[in-house]
C-alpha positions, 0 to 999 in steps of 0.5 A, spaced: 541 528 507 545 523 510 550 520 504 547 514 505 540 514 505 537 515 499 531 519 496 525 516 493 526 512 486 522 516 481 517 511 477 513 516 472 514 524 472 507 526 471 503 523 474 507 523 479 510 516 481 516 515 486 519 508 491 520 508 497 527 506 497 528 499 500 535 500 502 534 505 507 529 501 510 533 502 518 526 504 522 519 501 523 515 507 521 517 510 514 519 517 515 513 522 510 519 524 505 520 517 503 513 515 504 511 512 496 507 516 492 501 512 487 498 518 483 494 517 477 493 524 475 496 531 477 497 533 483 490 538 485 490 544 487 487 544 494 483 551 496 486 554 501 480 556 507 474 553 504 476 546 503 469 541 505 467 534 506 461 533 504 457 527 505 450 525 502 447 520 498 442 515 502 443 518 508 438 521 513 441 528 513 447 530 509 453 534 513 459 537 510 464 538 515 471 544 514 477 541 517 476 544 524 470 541 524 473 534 523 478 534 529 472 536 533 471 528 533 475 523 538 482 521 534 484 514 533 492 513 531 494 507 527 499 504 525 498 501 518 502 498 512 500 501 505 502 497 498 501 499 492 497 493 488 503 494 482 508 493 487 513 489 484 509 490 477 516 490 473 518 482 476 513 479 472 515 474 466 512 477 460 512 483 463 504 487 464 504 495 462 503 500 468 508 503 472 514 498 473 514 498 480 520 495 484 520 493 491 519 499 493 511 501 492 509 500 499 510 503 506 509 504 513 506 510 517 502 512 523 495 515 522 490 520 526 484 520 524 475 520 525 472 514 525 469 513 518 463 509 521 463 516 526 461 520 521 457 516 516 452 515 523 452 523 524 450 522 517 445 518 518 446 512 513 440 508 511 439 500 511 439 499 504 446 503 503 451 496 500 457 501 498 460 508 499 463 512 494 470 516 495 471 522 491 478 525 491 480 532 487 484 530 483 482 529 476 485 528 469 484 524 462 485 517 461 488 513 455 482 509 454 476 513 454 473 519 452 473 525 458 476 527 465 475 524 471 475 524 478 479 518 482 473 515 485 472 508 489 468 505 494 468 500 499 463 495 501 458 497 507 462 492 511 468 495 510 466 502 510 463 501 517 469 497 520 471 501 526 479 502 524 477 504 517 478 511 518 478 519 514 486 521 516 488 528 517 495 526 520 501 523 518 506 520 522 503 526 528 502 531 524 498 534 518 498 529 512 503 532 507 500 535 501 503 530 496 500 524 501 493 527 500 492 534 504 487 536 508 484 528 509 485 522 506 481 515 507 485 510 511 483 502 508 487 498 513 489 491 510 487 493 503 491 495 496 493 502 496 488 503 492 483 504 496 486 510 501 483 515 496 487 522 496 485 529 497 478 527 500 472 531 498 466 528 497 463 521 500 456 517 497 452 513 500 449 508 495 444 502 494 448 500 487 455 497 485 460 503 483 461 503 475 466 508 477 474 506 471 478 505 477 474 501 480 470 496 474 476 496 469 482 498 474 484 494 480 481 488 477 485 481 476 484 477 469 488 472 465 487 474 459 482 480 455 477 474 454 478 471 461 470 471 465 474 470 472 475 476 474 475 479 480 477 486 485 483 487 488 482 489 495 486 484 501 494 486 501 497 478 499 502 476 504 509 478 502 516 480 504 522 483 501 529 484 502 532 490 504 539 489 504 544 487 501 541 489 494 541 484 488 548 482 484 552 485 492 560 484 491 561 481 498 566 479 503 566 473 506 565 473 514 559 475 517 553 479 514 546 481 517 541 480 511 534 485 513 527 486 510 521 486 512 514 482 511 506 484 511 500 481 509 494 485 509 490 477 511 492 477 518 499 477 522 505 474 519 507 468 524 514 466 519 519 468 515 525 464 512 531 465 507 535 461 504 542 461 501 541 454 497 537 455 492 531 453 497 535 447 499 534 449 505 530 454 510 533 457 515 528 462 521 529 468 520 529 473 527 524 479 527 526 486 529 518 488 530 514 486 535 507 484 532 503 490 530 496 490 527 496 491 520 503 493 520 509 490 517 515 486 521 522 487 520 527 482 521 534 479 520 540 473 519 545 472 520 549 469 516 556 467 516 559 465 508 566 463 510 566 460 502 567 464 496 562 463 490 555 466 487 549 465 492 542 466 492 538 468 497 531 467 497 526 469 503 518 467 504 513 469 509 507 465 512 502 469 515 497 466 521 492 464 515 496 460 512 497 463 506 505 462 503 508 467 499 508 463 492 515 461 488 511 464 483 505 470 482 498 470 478 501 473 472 495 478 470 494 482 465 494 489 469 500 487 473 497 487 480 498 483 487 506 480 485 507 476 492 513 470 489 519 470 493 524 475 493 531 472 490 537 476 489 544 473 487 550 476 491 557 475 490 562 473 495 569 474 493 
């Protein structure tokens, strides 16, 4: 490994939970071993030959289906930003429990896969159906009720059958790793990570709302335990980072590049300006990416400091909906969706 390029940063040991690290942002496409890792549970233990999708539920015909089987479907490859919804969790004043994520709970990567809708077609999904539910293999106890548990969620129908949701069976061309969800995956452009269930082995078609844990007391933003208001977290809020130079940098004066990257999971990222002046003024930034469907962008500044002196550096994204990053996020009680401007204060001496 390169001296300067770092592994993931460790969050939690079991449940295994690691960042990708933003420093080593250097490529588009976010190599596998340095990929996000988001578990609730241990890892499963995967059998080795008889691994098999089942779907059924309100369908016409349930199928299971091997993971030969699956490559026998026309493939489609996407390139898709994923983001953990507690990303930035560790930055909210007062502080909300949960894993205590950084910048680093999102990641880039290039997906191969089947079709959802394909599948649940062959299926022969009913009229009535309103959600579909996805079960991975992983299982485990919760701090908050009794029992085990699968990790399960679902999706709407709509968004089930959106021609880009897809069961991925490959990772930046070749087989998803088995820490990112071997043999297959869900695959949810656009929405929180969250909703990519893992080790995929089970999908039902249902008429009814999922009451599932980790879908009707997690991934829900409320203000308080008395808050009435509340709502799923689905659709990645826009948001930006910078990469390099890392907060409380000692600096030369001269010229430096900054870098980052920016996303929104509502649309295309049209804008990112960064500030040297405590938002006094904004300055365009110059993009590094080209504009890719559901990807994130990176960019650079160059910025010439012939001064000595603290300075902070803040950046924001505007996306082609209109949507601003904040000054400040929606605190919640769980800690989810923190899209506020990044800041970090560098040293020039």
């Amino acid at each position: 490994m390169d001296l300067y390029d770092p592994g993931r940063i460790p969050r939690s040991i079991v449940p295994e939970n690691q960042e990708f690290p933003m420093l080593s942002l250097s490529s588009w496409v976010t190599p596998e071993n340095k990929y996000y890792i988001r578990n609730h549970f241990p890892y499963p233990a995967l059998p080795l030959n008889d691994w098999t999708l089942h779907i059924e539920g309100l369908v016409q015909k349930p199928i299971s289906l091997n993971y030969q089987a699956l490559f026998q479907f026309p493939q489609i490859i996407l390139p898709i930003t994923m983001e953990c919804s507690g990303n930035k969790r560790a930055y909210f004043q007062p502080k909300a429990k949960g894993v205590q994520w950084e910048l680093g709970a999102v990641s880039h990567a290039l997906w191969t896969g089947v079709r959802l809708r394909t599948l649940l077609q062959l299926a022969g999904i009913k009229l009535n159906v309103r959600e579909v539910i996805f079960e991975g293999m992983d299982t485990g106890v919760r701090t908050d009720l009794p029992g085990t548990f699968r990790f399960a969620r679902s999706l709407p129908i709509e968004k089930a059958m959106h021609p880009d949701t897809l069961i991925a069976l490959c990772m930046n061309g070749k087989p998803i790793p088995y820490k990112h969800g071997y043999p297959a995956r869900l695959i949810v452009p656009n929405w929180y990570g969250m909703a990519s269930v893992k080790w995929l082995c089970r999908i039902v078609a249902t008429d009814q709302d999922f009451k599932g844990p980790f879908q009707r007391i997690d991934y829900v933003v409320y203000r308080s335990e008395a808050d009435s208001q509340r709502r799923p977290v689905t659709l990645m809020k826009v948001n930006s980072v910078i990469s390099q130079p890392t907060d409380q940098a000692i600096l030369r004066r001269g010229k430096h590049f900054i870098t980052g990257t920016a996303w929104s999971g509502h649309g295309s990222v049209k804008k990112v300006e960064i500030s040297h002046d405590h938002g006094e003024s904004w300055s365009l930034v110059t993009w590094l990416d080209s504009e890719k469907k559901y990807s994130w962008r990176r960019w650079g500044w160059d910025w010439n400091v012939p001064v000595p002196g603290a300075y902070l550096i803040m950046v924001k994204a505007t996306d082609d909906k209109g949507n601003i990053q904040p000054f400040q996020a929606e605190w919640n009680v769980k800690g989810y969706e923190n899209n506020a401007i990044h800041q970090i204060q560098v040293y020039v001496e």
